[in-house]
N, C-alpha and C positions, 0 to 999 in steps of 0.2 A: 577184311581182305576181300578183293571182289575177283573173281574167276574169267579170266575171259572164256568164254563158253561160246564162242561164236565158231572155230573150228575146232576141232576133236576128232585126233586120230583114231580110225575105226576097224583099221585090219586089221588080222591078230588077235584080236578078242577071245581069251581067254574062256572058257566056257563056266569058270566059277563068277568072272565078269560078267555073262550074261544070266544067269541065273540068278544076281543078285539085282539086275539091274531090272530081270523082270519081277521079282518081288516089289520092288516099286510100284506096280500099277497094278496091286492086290491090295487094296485096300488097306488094313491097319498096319500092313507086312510090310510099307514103306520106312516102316524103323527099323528093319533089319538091315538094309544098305545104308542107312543114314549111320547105325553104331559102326558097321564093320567093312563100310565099303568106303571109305574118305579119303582115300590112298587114290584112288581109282576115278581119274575124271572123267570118265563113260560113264559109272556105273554113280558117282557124283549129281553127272546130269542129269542122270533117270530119276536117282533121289528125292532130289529137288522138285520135279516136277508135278513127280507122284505125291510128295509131301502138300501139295498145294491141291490138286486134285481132289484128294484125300478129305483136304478140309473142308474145300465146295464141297462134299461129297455130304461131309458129317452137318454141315450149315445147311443144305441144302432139304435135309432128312428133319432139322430140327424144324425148321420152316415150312413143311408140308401141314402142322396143327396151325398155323396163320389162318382165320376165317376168313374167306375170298379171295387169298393168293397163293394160295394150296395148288391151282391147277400149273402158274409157274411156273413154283419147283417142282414140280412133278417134270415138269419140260428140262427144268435145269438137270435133275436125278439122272434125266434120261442121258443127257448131253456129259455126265461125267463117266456113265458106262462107255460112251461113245469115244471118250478120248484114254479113257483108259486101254479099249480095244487098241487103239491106234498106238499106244505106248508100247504093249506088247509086239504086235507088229512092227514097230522099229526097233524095237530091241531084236526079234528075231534074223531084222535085216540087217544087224550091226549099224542102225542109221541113230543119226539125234536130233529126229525131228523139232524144231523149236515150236512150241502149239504157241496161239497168238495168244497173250495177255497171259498165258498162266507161265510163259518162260520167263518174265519181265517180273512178274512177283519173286520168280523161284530163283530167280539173280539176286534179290534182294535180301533172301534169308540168307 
């Protein structure tokens, strides 16, 4: 079943909505909306996003012992605190920012 996730009603928002949806862009904490938030297409699309994130996140860490492409991901490590900030941030704003290439994966889980 594939979500249209391209608008998403955003006012209104629930403040148990947003707290679940900011646990998304906390690292492991993105399984806590994924079990309990799937009712929830806000907090759905933070999920998802976070879920992807997450795994650059954990790929990204394994991949720093790679001999000479260590510095990379170190750039990539950097680049998922950087969109995780910004996850947080649209969740604050009630917004669902689509980030480029990781909304397009997280459509597809």
């Amino acid at each position: 079943m594939k979500l249209n996730l391209s608008w998403i009603p955003t006012e209104g928002i629930e403040v148990r909505s947003r707290l679940m949806a900011a646990f998304s862009y906390l690292g492991v904490l993105c399984f806590v909306p994924l079990l309990f938030g799937r009712d929830d297409p806000f907090v759905n699309f933070h999920a998802r996003q976070g879920l992807v994130i997450w795994i650059w996140g954990v790929l990204a860490l394994f991949a720093l012992a790679v001999p000479g492409l260590g510095w990379f991901f170190r750039f990539s490590a950097s680049l998922v605190t950087t969109l995780s900030i910004f996850g947080l941030v649209s969740v604050a704003l009630h917004k669902t920012w689509r980030f480029p290439f990781i909304c397009d994966l997280s459509e597809k889980l």
